[in-house]
VMD Tcl script that builds the backbone (N, CA, C; Angstrom):
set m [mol new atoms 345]
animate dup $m
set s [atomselect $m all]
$s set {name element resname resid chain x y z} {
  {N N UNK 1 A 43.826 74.112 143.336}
  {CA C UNK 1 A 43.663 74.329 141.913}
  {C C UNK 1 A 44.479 73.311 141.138}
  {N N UNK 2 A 43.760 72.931 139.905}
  {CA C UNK 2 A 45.217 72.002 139.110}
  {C C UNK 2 A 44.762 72.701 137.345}
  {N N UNK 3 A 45.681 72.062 136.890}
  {CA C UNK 3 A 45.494 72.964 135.713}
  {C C UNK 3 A 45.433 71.482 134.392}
  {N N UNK 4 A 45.117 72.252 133.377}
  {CA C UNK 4 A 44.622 71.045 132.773}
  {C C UNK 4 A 44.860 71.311 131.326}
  {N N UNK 5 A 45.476 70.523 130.570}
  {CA C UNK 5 A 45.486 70.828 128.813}
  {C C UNK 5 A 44.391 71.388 128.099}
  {N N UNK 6 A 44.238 71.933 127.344}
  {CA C UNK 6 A 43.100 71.614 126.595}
  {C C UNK 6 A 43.098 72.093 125.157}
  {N N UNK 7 A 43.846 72.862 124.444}
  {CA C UNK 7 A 43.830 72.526 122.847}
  {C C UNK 7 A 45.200 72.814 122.404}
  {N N UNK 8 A 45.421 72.518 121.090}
  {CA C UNK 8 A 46.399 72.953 120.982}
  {C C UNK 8 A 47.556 71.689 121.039}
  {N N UNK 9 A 49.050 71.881 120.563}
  {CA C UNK 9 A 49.493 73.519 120.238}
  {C C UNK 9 A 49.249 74.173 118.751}
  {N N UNK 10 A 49.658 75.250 118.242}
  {CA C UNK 10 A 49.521 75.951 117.427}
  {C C UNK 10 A 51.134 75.966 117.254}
  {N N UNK 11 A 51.730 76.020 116.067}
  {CA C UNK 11 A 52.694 76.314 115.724}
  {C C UNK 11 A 52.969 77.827 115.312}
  {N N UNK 12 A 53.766 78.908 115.908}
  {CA C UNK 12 A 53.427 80.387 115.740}
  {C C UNK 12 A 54.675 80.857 114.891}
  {N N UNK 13 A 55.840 80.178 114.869}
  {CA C UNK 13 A 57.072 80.162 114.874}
  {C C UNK 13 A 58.021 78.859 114.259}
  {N N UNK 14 A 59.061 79.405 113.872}
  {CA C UNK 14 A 59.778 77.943 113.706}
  {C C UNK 14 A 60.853 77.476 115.251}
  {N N UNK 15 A 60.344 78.827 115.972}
  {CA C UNK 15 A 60.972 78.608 117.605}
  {C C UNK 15 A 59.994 78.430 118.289}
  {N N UNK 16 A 58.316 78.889 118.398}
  {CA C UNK 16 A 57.745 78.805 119.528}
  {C C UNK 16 A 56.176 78.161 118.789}
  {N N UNK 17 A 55.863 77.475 120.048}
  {CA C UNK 17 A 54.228 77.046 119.676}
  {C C UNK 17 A 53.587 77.772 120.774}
  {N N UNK 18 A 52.352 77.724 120.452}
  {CA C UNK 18 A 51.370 78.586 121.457}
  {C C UNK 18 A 49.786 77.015 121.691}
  {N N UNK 19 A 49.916 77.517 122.817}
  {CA C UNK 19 A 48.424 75.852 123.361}
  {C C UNK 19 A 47.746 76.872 124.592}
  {N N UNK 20 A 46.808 76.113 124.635}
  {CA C UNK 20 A 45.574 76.534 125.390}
  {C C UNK 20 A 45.642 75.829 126.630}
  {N N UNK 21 A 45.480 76.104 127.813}
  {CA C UNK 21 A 45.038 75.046 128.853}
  {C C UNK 21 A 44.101 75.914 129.941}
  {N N UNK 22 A 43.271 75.407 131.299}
  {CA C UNK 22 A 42.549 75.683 131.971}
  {C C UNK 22 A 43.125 75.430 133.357}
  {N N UNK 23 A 42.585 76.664 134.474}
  {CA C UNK 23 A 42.959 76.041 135.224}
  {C C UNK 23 A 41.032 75.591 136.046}
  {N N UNK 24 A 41.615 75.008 136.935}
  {CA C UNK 24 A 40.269 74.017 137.513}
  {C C UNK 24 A 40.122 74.232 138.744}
  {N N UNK 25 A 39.226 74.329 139.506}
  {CA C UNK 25 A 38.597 74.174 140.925}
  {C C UNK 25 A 37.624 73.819 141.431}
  {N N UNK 26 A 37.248 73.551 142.408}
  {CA C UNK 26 A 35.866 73.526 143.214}
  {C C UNK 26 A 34.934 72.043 142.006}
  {N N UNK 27 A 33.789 71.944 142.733}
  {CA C UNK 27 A 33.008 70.825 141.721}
  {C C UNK 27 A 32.308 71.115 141.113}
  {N N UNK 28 A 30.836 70.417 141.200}
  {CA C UNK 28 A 29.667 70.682 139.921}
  {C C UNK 28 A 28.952 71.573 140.434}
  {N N UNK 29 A 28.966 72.475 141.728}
  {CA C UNK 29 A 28.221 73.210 141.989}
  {C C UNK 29 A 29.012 74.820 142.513}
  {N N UNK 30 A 29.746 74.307 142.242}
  {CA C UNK 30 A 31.114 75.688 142.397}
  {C C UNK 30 A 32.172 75.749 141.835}
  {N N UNK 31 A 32.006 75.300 140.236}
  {CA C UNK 31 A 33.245 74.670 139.258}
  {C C UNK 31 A 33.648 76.221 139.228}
  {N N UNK 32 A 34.805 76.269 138.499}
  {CA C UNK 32 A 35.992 77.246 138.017}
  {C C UNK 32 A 36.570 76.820 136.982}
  {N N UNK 33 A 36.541 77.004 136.230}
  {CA C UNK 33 A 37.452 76.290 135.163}
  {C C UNK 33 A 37.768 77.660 133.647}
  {N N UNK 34 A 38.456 77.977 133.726}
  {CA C UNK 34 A 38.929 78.791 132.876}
  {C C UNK 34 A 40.149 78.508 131.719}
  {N N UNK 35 A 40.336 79.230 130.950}
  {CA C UNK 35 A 41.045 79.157 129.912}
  {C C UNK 35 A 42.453 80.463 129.670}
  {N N UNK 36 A 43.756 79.655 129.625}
  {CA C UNK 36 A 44.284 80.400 129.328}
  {C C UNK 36 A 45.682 79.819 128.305}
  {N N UNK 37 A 46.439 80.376 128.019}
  {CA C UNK 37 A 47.463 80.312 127.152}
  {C C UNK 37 A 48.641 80.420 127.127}
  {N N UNK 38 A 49.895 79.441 126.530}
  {CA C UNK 38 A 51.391 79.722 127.132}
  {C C UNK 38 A 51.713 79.730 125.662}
  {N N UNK 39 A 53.025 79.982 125.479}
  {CA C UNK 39 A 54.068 80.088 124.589}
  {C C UNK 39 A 54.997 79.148 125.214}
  {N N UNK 40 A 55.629 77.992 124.155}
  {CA C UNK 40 A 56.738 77.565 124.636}
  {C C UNK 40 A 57.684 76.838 123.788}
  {N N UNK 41 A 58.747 76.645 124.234}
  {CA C UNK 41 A 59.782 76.196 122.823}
  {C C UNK 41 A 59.459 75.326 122.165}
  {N N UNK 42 A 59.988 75.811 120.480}
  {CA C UNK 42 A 59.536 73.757 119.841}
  {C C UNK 42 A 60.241 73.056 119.568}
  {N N UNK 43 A 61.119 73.551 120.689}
  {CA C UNK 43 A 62.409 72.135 120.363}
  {C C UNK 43 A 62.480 71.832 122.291}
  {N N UNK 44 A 63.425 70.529 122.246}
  {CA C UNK 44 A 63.233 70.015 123.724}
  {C C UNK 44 A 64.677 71.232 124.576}
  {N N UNK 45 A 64.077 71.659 125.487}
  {CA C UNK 45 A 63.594 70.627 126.384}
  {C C UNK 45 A 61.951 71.166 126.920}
  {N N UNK 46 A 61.298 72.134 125.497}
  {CA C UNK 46 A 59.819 72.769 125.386}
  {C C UNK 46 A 59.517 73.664 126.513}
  {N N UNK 47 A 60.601 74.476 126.532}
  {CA C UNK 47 A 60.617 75.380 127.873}
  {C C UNK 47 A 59.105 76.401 127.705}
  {N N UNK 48 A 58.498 76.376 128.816}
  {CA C UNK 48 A 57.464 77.516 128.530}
  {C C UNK 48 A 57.963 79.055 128.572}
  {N N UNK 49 A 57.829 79.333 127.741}
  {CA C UNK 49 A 58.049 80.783 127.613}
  {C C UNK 49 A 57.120 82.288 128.394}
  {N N UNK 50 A 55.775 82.018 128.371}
  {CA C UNK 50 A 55.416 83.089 128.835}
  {C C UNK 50 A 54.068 82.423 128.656}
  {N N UNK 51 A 52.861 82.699 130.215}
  {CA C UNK 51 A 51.883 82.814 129.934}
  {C C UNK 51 A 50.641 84.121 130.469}
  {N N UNK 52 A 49.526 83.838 130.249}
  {CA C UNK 52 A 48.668 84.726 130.430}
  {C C UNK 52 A 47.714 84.506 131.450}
  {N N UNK 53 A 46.892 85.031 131.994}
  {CA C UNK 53 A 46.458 84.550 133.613}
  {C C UNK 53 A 44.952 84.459 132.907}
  {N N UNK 54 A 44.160 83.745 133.701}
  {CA C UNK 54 A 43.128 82.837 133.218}
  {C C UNK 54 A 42.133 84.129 132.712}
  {N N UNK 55 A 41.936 84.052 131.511}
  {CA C UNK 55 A 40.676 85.095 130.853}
  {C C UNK 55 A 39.348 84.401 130.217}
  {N N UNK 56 A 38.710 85.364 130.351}
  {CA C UNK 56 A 37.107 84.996 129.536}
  {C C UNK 56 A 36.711 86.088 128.232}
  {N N UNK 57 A 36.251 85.053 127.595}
  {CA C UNK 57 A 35.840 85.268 126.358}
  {C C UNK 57 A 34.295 86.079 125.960}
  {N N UNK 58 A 34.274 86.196 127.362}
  {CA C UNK 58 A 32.532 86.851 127.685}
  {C C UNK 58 A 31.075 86.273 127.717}
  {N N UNK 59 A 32.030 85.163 127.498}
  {CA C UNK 59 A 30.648 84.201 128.367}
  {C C UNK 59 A 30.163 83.897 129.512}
  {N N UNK 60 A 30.799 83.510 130.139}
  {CA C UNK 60 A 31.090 83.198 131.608}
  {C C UNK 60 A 32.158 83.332 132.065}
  {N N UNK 61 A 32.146 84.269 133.521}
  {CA C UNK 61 A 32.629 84.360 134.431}
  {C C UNK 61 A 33.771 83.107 135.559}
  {N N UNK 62 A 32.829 82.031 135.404}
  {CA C UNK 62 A 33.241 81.077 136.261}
  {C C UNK 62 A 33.862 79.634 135.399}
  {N N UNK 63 A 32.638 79.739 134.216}
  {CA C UNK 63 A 33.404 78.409 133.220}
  {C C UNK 63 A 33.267 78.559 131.865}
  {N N UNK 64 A 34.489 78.879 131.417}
  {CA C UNK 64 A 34.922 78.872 129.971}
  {C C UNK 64 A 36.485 77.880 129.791}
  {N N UNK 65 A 35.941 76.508 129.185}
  {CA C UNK 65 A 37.303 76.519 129.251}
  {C C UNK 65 A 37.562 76.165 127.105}
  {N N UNK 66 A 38.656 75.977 126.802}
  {CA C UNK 66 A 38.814 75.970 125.523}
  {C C UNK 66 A 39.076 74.546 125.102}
  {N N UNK 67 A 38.441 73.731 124.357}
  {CA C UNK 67 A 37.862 72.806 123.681}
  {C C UNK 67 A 39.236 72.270 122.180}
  {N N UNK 68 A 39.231 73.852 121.554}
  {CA C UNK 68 A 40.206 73.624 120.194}
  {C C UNK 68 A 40.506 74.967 119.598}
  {N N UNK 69 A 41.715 74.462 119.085}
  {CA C UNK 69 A 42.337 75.878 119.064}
  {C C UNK 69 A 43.236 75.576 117.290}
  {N N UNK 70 A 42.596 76.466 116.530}
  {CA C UNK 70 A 43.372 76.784 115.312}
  {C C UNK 70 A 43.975 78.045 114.798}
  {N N UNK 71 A 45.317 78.439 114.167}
  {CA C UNK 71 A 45.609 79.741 113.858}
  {C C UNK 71 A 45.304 79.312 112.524}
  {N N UNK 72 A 44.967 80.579 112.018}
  {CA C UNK 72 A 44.540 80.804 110.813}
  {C C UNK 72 A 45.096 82.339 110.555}
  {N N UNK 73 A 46.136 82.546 109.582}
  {CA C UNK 73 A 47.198 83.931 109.287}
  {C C UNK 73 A 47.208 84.464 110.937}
  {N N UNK 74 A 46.427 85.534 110.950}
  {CA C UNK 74 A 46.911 86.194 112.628}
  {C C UNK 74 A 46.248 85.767 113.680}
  {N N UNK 75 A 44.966 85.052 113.682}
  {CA C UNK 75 A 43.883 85.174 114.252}
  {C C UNK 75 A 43.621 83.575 114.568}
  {N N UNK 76 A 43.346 83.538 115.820}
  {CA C UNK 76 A 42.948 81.901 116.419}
  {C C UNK 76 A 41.996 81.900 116.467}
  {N N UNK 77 A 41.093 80.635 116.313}
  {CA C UNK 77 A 40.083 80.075 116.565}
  {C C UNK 77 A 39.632 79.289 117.599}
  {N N UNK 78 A 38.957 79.791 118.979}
  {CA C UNK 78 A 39.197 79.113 120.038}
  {C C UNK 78 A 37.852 78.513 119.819}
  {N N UNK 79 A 37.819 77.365 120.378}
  {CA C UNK 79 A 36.260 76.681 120.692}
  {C C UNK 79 A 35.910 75.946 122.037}
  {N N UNK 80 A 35.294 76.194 122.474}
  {CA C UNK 80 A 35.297 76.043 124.379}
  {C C UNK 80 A 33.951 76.113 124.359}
  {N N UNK 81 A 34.054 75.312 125.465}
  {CA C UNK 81 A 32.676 74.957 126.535}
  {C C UNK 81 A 32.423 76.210 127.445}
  {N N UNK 82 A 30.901 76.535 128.132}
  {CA C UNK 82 A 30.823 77.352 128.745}
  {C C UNK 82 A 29.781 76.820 129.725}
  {N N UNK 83 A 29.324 77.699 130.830}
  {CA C UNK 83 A 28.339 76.810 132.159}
  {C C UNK 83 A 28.206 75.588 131.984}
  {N N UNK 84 A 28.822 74.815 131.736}
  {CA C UNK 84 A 28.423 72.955 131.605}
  {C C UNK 84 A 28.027 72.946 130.835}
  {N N UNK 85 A 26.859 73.830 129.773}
  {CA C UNK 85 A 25.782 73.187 128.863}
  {C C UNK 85 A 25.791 73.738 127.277}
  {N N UNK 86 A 27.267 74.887 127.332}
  {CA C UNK 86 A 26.952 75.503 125.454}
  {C C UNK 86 A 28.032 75.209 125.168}
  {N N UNK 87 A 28.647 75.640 123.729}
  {CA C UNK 87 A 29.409 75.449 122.593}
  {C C UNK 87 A 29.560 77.131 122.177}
  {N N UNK 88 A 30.759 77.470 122.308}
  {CA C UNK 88 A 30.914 78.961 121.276}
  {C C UNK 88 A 32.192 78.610 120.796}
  {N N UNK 89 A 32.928 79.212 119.608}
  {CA C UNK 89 A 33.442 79.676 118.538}
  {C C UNK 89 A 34.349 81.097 118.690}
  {N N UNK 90 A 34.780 81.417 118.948}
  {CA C UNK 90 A 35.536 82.904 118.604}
  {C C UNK 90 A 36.849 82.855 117.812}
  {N N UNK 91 A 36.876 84.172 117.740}
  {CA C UNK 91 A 38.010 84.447 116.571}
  {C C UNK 91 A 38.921 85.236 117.154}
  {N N UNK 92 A 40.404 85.154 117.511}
  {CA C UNK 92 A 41.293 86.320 118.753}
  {C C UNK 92 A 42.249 86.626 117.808}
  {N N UNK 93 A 42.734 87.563 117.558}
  {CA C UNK 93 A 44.249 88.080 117.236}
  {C C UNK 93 A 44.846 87.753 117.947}
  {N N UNK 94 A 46.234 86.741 117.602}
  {CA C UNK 94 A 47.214 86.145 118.314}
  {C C UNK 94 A 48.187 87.726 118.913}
  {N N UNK 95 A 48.164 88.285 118.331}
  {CA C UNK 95 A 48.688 89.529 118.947}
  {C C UNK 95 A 48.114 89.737 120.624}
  {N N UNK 96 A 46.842 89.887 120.370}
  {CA C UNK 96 A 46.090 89.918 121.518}
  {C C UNK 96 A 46.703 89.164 122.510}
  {N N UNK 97 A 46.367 88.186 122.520}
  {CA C UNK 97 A 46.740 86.922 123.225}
  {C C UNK 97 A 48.807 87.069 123.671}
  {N N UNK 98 A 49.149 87.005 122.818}
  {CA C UNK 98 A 50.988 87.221 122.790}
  {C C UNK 98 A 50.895 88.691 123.868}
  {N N UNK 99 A 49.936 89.909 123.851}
  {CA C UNK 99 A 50.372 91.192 124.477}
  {C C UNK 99 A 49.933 90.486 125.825}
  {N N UNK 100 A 49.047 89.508 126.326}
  {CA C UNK 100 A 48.864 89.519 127.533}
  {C C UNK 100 A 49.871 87.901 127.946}
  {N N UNK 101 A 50.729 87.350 127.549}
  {CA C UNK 101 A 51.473 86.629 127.796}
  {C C UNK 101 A 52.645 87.160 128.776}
  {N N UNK 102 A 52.436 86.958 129.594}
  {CA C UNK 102 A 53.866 87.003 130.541}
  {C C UNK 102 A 54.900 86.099 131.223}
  {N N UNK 103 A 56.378 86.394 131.431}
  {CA C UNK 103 A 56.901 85.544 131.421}
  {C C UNK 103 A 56.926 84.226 132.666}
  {N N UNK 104 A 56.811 83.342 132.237}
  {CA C UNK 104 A 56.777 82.573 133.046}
  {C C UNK 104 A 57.227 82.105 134.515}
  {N N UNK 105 A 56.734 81.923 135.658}
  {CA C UNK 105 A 57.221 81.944 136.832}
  {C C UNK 105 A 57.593 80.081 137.010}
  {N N UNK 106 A 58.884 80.428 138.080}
  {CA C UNK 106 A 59.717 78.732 138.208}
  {C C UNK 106 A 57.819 78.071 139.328}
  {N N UNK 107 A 56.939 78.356 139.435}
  {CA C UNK 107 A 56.301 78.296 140.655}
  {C C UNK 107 A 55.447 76.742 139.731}
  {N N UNK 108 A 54.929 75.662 140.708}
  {CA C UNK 108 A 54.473 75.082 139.556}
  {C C UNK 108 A 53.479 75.164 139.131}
  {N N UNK 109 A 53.150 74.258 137.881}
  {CA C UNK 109 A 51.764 74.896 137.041}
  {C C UNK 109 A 50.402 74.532 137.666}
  {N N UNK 110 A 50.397 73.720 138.975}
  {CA C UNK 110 A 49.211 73.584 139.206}
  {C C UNK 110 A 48.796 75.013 140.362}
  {N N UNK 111 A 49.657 75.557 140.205}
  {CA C UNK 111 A 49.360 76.592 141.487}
  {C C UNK 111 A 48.986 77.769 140.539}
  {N N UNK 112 A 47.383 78.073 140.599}
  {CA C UNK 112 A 47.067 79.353 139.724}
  {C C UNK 112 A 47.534 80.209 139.804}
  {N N UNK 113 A 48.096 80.961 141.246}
  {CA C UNK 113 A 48.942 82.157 140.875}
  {C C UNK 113 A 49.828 81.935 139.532}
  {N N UNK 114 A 50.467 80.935 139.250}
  {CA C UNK 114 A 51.715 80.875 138.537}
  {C C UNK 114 A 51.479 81.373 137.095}
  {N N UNK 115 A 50.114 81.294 136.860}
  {CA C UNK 115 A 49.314 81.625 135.260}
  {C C UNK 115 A 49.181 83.127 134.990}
}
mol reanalyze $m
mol bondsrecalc $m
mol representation Tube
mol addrep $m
């Protein structure tokens, strides 16, 4: 597995930002690629604080990953790719997202357990 950036960050705090990333597997005929989310300091040395283990937005199962990410008052705006071939839009309560954040493991980030 390796894991991969993908929007973001969001400024949530005048201590913490919140960003999007995916983790990745397999190829074009057994991709994986999902989307998930950390918290981490916004000052150096940008310690990650806590993340959330790879979720779907209810599109797909196997590939959703997130494209762009805006907060707007409570609520983010994720925009991600889905099976190789669409475009969706959603709207999350950062609450949401913050209740399934957990704290971060020393393990490294390309190893999906660690998400």
């Amino acid at each position: 597995s390796a894991v991969g950036l993908s929007a973001g960050p969001v400024r949530l705090d005048r201590h913490t930002f919140l960003s999007a990333a995916h983790v990745s597997r397999g190829g074009w005929e057994d991709a994986y690629r999902m989307t998930f989310f950390y918290i981490f300091d916004a000052h150096p040395p940008f310690q990650i604080r806590c993340a959330t283990r790879p979720m779907s937005f209810g599109y797909s199962r196997m590939l959703e990953y997130c494209t762009s990410l805006e907060l707007i008052g409570k609520h983010l705006l994720v925009g991600f790719g889905y099976d190789n071939c669409f475009s969706a839009l959603v709207k999350v309560r950062v609450a949401d997202v913050v209740a399934r954040c957990k704290p971060h493991r020393t393990k490294a980030l390309g190893d999906a357990s660690a998400v």
